[in-house]
ZALUMRO-903554 format. One record per residue: x, y, z of N, C-alpha, C in turn. Coordinates in steps of 0.05 Angstrom, whole numbers, padded with zeros to 5 digits, always signed. Example, Ala and Ser with C-alpha at 12.3 -4.5 7.8 and 13.67 -1.06 7.14 Angstrom:
ZALUMRO-903554
+00264-00114+00156+00246-00090+00156+00264-00066+00156/+00257-00045+00142+00273-00021+00143+00258+00001+00157/
END
This chain:
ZALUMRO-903554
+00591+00065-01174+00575+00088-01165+00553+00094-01185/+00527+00100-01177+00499+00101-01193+00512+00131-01206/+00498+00140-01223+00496+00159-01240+00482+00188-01222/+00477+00180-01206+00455+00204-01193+00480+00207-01164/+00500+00188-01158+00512+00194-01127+00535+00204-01143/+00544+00198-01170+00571+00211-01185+00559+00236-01189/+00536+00243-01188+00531+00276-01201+00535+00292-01176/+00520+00278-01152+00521+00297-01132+00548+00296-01106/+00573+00276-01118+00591+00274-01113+00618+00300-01130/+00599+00300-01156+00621+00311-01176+00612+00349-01163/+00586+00353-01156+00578+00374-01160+00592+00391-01126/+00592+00376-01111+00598+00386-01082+00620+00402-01085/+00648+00395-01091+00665+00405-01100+00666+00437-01105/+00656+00433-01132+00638+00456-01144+00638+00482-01128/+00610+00472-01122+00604+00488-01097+00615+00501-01079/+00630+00484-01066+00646+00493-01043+00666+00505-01043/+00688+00507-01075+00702+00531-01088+00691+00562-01092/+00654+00553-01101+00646+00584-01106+00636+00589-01085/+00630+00582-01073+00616+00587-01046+00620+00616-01026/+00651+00613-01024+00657+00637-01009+00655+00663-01011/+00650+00661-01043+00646+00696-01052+00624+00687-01074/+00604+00694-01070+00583+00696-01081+00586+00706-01115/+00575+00691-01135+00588+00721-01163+00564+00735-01166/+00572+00755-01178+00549+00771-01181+00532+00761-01190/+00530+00751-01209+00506+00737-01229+00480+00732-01209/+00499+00722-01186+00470+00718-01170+00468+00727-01147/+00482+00756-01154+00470+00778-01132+00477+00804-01147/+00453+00812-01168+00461+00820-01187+00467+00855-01175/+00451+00853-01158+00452+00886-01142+00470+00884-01117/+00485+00864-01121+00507+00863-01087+00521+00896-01088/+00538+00894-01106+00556+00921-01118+00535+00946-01111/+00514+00945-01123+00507+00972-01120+00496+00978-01089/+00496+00952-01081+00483+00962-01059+00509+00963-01034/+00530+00960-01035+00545+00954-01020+00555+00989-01025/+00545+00996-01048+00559+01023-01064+00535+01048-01046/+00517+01041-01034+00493+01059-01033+00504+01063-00999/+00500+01088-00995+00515+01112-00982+00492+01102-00954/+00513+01090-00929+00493+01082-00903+00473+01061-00896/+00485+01048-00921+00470+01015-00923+00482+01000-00908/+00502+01007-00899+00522+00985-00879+00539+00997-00859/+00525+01025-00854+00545+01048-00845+00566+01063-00854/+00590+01069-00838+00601+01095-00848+00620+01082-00843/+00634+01055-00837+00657+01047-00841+00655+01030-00864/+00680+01027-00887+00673+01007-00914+00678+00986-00912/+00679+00958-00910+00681+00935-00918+00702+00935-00937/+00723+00919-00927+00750+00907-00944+00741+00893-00960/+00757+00893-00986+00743+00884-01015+00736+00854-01010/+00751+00837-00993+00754+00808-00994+00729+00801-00987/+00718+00815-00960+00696+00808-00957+00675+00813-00965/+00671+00839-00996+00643+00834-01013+00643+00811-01024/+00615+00795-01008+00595+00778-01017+00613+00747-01014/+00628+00751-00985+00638+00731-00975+00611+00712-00956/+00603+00700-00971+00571+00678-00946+00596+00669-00921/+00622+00659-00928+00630+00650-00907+00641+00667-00879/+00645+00697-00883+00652+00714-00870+00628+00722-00854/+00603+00719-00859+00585+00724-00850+00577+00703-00828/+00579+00670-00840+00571+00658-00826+00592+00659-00793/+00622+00674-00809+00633+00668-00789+00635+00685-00771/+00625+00711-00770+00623+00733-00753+00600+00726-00736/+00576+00712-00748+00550+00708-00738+00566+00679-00703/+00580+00666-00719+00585+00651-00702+00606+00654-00676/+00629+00675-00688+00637+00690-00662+00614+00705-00646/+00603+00720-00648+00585+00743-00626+00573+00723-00614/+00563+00695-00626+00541+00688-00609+00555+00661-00588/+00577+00654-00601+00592+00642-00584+00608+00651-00558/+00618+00674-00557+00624+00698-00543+00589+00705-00516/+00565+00704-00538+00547+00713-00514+00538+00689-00503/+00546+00666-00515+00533+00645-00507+00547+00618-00472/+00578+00639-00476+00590+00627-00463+00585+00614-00432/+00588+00631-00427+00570+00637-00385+00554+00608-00387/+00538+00607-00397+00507+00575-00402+00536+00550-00420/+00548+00553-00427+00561+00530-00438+00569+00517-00412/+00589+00538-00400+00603+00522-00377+00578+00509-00355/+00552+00532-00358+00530+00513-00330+00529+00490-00351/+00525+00487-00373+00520+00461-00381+00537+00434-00382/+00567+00442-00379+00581+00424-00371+00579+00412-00345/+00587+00426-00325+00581+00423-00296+00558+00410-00300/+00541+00411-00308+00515+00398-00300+00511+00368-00309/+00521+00371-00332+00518+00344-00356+00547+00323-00332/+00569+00334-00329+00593+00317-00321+00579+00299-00287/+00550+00314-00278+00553+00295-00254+00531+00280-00257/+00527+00273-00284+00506+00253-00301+00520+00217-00277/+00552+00228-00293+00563+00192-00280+00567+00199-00248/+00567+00222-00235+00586+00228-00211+00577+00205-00194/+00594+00191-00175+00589+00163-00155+00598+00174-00128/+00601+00202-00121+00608+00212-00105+00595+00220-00080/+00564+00221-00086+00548+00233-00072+00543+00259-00078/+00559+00272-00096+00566+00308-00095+00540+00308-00111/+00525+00343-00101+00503+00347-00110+00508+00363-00136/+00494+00376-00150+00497+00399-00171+00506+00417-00163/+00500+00431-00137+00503+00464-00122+00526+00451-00121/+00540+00429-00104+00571+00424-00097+00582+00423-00117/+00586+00415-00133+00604+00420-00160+00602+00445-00176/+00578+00462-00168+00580+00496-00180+00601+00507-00154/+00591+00501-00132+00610+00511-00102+00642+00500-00114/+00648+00481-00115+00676+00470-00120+00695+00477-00149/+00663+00498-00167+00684+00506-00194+00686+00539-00188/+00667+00541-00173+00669+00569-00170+00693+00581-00146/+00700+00557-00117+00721+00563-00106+00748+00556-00122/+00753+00540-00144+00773+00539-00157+00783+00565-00169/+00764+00574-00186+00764+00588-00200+00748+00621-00203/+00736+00624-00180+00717+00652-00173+00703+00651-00193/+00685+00674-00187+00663+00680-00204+00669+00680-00237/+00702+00694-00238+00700+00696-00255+00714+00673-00277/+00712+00649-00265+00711+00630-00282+00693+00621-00303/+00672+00629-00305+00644+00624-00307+00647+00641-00336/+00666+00653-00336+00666+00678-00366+00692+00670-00373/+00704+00655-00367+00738+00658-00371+00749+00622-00378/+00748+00608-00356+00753+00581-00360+00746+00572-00380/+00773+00567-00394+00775+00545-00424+00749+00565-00439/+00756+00593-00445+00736+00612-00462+00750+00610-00485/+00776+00615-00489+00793+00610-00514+00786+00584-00523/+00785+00565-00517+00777+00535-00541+00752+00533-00542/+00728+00543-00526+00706+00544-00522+00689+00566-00553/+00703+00595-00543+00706+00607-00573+00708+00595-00598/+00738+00583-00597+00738+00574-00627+00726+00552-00635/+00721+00539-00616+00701+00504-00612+00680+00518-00634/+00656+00535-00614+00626+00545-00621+00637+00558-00645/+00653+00578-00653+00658+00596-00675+00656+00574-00699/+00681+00552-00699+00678+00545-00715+00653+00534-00723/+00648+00519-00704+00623+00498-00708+00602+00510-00716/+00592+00539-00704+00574+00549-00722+00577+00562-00741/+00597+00571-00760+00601+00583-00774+00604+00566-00803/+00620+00533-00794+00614+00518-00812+00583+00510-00816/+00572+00501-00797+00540+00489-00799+00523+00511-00816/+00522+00534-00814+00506+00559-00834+00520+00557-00864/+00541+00560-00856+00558+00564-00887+00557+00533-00909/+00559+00510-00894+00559+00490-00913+00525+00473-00922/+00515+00480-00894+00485+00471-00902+00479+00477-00931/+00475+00509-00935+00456+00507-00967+00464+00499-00983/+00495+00487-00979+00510+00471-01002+00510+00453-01002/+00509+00431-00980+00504+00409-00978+00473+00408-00988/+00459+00421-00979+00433+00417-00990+00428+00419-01013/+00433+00431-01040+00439+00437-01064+00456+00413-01084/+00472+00408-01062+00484+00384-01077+00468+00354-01072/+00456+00351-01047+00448+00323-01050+00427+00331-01066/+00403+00345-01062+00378+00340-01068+00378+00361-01099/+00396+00377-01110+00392+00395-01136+00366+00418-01130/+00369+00425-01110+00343+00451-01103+00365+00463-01078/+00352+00490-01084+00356+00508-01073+00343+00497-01032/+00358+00502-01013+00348+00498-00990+00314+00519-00979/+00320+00531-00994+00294+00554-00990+00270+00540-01000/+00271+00517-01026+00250+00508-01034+00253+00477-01020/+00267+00467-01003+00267+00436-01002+00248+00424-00972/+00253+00412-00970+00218+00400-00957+00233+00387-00923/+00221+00389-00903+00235+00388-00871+00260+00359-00873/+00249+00344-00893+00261+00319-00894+00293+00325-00907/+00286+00343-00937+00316+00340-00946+00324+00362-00935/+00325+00385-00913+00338+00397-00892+00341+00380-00876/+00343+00367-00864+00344+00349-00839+00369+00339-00842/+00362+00327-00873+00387+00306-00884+00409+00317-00896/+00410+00350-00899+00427+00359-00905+00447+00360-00884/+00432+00374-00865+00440+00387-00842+00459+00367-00821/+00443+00338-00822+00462+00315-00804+00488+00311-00822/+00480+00312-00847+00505+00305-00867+00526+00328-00861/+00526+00359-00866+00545+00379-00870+00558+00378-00842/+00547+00368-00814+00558+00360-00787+00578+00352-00782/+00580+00331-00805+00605+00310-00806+00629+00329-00809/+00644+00341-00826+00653+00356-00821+00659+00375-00803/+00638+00392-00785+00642+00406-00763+00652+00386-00744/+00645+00359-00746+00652+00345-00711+00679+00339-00716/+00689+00337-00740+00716+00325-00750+00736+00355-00747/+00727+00373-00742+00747+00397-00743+00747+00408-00711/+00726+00405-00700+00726+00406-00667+00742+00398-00637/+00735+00362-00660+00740+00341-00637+00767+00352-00617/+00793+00356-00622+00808+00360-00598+00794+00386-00581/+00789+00407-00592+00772+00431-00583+00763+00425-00561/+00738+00404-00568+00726+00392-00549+00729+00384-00525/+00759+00374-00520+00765+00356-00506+00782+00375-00494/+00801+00399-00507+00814+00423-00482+00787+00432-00469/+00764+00439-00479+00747+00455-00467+00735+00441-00451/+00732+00415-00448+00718+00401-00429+00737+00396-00395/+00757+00392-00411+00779+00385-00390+00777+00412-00371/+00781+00446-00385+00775+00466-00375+00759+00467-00352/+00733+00468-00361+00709+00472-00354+00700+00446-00329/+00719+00430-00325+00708+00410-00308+00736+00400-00290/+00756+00428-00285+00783+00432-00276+00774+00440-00244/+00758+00428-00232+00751+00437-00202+00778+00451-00182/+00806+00441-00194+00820+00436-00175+00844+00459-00194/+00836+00457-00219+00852+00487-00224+00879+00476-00238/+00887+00449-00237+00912+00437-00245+00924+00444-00268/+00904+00454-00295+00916+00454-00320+00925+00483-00327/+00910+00501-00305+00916+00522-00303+00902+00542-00330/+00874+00529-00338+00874+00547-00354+00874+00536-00383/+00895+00518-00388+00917+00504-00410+00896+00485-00432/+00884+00497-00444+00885+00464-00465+00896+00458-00471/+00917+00469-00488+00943+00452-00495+00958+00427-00479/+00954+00441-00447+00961+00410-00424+00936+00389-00431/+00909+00400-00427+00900+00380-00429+00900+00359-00454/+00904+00369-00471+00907+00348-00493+00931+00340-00498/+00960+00352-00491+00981+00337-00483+00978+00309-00470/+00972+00315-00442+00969+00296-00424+00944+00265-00440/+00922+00262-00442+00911+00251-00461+00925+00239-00478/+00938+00256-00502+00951+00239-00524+00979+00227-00509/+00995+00237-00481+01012+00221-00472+01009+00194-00460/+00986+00199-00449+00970+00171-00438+00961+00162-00461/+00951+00163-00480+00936+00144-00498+00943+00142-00526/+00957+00154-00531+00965+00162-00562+00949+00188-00575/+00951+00190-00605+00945+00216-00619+00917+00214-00630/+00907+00192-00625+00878+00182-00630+00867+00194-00604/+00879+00197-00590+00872+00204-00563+00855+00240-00565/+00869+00252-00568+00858+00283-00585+00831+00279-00590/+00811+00258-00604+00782+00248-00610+00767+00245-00594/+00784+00238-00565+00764+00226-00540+00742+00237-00541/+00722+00216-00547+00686+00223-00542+00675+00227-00571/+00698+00220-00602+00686+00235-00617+00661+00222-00624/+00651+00198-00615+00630+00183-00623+00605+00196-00620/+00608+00207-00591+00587+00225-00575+00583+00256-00600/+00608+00264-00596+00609+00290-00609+00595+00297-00635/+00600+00269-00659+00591+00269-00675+00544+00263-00681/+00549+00251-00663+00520+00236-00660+00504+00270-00654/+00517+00284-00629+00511+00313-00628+00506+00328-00643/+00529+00337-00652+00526+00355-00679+00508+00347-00702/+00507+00318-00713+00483+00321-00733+00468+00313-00730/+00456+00305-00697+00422+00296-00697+00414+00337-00690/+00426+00345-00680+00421+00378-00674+00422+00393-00697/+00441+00376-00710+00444+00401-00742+00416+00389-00753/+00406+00369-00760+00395+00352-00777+00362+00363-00763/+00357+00364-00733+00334+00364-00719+00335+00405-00724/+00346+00419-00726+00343+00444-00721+00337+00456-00759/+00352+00449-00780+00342+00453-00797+00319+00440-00815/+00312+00420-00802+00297+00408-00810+00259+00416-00791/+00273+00429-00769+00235+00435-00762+00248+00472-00760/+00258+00489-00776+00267+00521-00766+00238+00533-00779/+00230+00512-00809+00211+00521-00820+00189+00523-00801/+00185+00500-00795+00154+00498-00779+00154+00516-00761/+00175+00516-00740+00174+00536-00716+00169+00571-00730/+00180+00571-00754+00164+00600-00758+00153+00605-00772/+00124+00583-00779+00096+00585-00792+00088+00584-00763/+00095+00566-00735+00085+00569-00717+00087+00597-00700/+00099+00611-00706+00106+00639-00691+00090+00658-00716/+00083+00648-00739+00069+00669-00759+00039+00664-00747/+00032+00640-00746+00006+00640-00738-00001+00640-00705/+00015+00651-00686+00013+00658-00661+00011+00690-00668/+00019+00709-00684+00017+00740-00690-00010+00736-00706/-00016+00716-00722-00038+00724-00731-00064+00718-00710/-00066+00703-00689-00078+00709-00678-00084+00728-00667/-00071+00753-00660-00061+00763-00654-00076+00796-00674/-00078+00790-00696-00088+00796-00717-00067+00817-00736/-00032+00805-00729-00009+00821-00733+00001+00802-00760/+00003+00816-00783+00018+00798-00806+00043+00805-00802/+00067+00788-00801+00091+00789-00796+00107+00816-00820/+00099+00805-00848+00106+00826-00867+00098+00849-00860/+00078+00855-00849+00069+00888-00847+00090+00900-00831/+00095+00889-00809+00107+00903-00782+00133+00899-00791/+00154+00916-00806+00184+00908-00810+00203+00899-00782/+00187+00917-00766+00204+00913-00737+00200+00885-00716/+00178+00876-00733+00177+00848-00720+00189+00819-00737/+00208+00832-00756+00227+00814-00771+00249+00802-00741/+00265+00817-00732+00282+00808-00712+00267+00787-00694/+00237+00801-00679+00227+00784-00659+00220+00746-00667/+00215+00757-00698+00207+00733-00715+00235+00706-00710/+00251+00714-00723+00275+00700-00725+00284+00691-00695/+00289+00711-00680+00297+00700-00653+00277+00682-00641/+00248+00688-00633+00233+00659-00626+00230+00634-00646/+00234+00634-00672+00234+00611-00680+00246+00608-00679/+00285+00618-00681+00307+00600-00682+00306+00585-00650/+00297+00600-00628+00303+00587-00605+00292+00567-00604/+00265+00568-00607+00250+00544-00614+00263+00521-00624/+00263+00525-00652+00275+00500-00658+00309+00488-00648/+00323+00509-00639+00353+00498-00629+00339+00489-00601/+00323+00490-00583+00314+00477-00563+00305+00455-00568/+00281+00450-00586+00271+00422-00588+00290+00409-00611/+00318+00417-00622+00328+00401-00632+00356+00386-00613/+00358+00406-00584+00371+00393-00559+00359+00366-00549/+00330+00366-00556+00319+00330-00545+00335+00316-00560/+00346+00313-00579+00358+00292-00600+00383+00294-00593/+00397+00306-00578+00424+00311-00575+00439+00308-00554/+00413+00303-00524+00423+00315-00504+00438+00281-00505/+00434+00260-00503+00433+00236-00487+00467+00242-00505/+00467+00248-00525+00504+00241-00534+00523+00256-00516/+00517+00286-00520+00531+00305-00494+00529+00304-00468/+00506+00279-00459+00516+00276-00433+00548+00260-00433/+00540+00239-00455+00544+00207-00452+00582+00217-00454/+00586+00235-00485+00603+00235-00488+00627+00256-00471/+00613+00272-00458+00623+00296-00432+00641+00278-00416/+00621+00256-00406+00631+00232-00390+00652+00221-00394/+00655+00211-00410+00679+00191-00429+00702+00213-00430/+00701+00242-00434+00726+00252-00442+00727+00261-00416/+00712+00260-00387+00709+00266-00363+00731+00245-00349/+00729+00214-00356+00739+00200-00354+00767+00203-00364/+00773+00201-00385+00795+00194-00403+00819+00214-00395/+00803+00243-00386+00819+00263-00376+00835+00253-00346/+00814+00257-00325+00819+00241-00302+00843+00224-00302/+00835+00200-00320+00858+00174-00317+00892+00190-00327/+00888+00207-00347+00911+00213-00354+00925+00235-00337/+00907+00248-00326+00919+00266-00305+00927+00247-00283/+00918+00232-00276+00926+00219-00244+00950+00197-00260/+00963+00193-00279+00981+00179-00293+01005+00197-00288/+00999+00224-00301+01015+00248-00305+01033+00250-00269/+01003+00258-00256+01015+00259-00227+01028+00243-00213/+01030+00210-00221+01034+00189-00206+01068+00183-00225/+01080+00201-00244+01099+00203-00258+01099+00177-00274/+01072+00168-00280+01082+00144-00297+01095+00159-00321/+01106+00132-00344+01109+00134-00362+01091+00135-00385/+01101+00149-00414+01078+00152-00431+01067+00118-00438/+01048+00107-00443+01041+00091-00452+01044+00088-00480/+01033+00056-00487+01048+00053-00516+01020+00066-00534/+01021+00084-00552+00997+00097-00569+00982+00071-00577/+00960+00081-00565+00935+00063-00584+00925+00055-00616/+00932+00045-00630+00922+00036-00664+00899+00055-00662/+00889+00061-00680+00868+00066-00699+00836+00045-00691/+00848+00017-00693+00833+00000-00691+00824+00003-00652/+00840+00002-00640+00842-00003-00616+00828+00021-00606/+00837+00055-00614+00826+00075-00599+00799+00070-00618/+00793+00053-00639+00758+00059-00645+00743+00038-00626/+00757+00016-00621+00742+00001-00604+00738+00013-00570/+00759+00020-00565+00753+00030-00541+00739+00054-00535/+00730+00075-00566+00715+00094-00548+00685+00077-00558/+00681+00061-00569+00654+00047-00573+00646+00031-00544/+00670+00017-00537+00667+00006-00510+00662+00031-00488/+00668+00052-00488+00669+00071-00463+00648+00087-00471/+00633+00095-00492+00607+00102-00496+00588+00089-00483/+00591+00057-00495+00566+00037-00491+00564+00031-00444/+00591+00030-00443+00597+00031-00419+00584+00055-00399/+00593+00074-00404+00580+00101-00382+00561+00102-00390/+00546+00106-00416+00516+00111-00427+00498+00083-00411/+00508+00060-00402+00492+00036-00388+00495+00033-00367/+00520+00051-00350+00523+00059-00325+00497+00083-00322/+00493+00102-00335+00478+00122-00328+00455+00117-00321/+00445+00106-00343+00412+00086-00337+00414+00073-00320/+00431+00051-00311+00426+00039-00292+00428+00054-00256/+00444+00067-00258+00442+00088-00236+00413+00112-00225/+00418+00116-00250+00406+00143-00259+00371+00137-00269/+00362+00116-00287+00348+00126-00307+00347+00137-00332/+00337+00126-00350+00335+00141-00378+00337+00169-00369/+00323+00183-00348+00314+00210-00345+00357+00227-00336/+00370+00210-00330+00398+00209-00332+00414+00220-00351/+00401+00215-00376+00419+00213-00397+00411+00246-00417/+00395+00262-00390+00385+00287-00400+00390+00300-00386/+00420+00297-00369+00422+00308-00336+00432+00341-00367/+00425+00362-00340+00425+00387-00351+00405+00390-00376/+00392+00386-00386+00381+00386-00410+00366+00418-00416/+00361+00423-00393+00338+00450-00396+00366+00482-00389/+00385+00466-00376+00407+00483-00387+00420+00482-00414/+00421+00457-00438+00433+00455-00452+00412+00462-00471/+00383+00463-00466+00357+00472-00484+00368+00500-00483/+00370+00514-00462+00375+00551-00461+00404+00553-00478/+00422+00536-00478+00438+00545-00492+00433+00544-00526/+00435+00510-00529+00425+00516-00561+00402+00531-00577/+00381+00532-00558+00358+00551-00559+00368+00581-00564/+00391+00588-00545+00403+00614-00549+00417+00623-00579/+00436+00599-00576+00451+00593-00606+00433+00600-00623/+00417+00578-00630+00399+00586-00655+00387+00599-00656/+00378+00618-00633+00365+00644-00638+00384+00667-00653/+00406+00667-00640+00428+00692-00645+00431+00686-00676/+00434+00655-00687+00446+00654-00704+00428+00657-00733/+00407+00646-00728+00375+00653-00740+00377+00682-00746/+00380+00702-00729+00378+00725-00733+00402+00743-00742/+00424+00732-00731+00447+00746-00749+00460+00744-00777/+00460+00716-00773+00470+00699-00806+00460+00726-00831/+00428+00731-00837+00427+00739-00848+00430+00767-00849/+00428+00784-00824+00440+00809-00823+00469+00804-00835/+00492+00791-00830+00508+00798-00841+00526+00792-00868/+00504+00773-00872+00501+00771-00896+00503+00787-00913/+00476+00798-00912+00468+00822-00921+00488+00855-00919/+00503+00854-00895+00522+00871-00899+00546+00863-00922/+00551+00842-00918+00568+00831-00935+00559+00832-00964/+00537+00845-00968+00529+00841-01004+00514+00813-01009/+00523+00794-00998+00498+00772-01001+00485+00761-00990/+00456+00771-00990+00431+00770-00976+00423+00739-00988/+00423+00741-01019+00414+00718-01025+00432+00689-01021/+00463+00691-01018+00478+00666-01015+00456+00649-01003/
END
């Protein structure tokens, strides 16, 4: 190992111990300000959480996962009839989730793994970026350049897709339950899965999943800058300086974050179709196993469940095109633009509000 990958190997560590509570040293006024009478309201903050960055990121990532929900599920439905060979249109498969399940499926189906899916996922992606960024490149993320955000951001992913992956796969099974079978259940659905395929099975799609999370982590921190020099110089035309107007701090954050969590959905969509599919599949086969009372099958190796989700990626992703068109492999896209667009708006804008309640503004 070079001398420069042992430093920023030895230093991550580090980091990621102090990370969660900020020390004073470098928030030298957290205390007093946490101490100043209606700075955070009239209820007090439990000691644990002064100048917790990770409590923040993780509150930022419940509310917005919670408002974000309703557009996740259109985005499933939409993305799952990427492969459909059925004839069924889009309206028929919103008609067929909504008679399963009424209206109020749409707020409810697979919301519990959906929650903790997005919670986690965003709460890690905010919280580990400026560390990962600090550790590869030795600068602060506030001073580093679209490139080493980019590269932070696909890197700190790896982790989020590795803590998700079964998540993924109750919530998809949920959300694409036309017929109501699981009742609700992730836990069935990822039973069923790892009984058909083994405990590698739990990953189904992680190929997809991962490719997701850090061309989106990697594409969204890497242009958040640009999009809000581009929203500074749309006010200055305007002849409005962003600093003067305090009240146009919120409007600031929310159009550039959307911005960039939208145009960092072009880089992402073709995996979340590809990989929706595959765990679309994988679900299917093991449910119609379940019902037909086979027996569990013999668990798949390591080796075996990596070759086969490489083969079932490369497979539906060359079914789609060939059916479909490149323009296929973006089925839902301008629904999945409104969602991550939404995400990174909420999260653009909250992160540091509560941060800031939390005592560290600067983490």
């Amino acid at each position: 190992m070079d001398p420069q990958s042992a430093n920023c190997a030895g230093k991550l560590p580090t980091q990621l111990a102090r990370a969660g509570k900020a020390s004073v040293a470098r928030q030298p006024n957290a205390t007093a300000a946490l101490a100043s009478p209606g700075t955070f309201g009239a209820v007090p903050l439990p000691a644990f959480l002064h100048g917790n960055a990770f409590a923040a990121t993780f509150a930022s990532g419940f509310v917005t996962s919670i408002a974000m929900y309703p557009v996740d599920v259109l985005r499933a439905v939409t993305m799952a009839q990427a492969s459909a060979n059925d004839g069924g249109s889009l309206l028929s498969a919103f008609v067929k989730f909504q008679r399963a399940h009424g209206w109020g499926g749409f707020i409810k189906q697979g919301a519990a793994q959906e929650v903790m899916r997005s919670t986690t996922m965003q709460s890690l992606k905010f919280f580990l970026f400026p560390i990962f960024h600090e550790a590869l490149f030795d600068v602060d993320e506030r001073q580093g350049t679209a490139a080493s955000r980019a590269t932070a951001g696909a890197t700190c992913a790896i982790i989020e897709g590795l803590m998700i992956g079964p998540l993924e796969v109750a919530k998809v099974g949920l959300q694409l339950d036309a017929t109501n079978q699981f009742k609700n259940s992730g836990l069935t659905v990822v039973r069923q899965v790892v009984r058909a395929r083994g405990p590698y099975a739990a990953y189904t799609g992680y190929l997809g999943v991962q490719w997701r999370q850090s061309s989106w982590t990697g594409a969204f921190f890497g242009s958040l800058r640009f999009f809000e020099q581009r929203v500074d110089a749309a006010l200055a035309l305007l002849g409005v300086r962003r600093q003067d107007v305090p009240s146009l701090q919120p409007v600031h954050k929310v159009l550039s974050g959307f911005m960039a969590g939208a145009f960092a959905s072009l880089f992402n969509c073709p995996a979340d179709v590809v990989r929706t599919n595959v765990q679309k599949e994988a679900i299917a086969a093991a449910a119609a196993a379940a019902a037909a009372g086979e027996s569990a099958a013999r668990p798949l190796t390591l080796r075996e469940f990596s070759a086969s989700e490489f083969e079932s990626h490369w497979r539906i992703g060359r079914g789609i095109v060939a059916a479909k068109g490149f323009s296929g492999l973006y089925a839902g896209y301008f629904t999945k633009a409104g969602h991550l667009g939404g995400c990174g708006a909420l999260m653009a804008l909250l992160v540091p509000r509560f941060k800031m309640m939390v005592g560290c503004a600067a983490c």
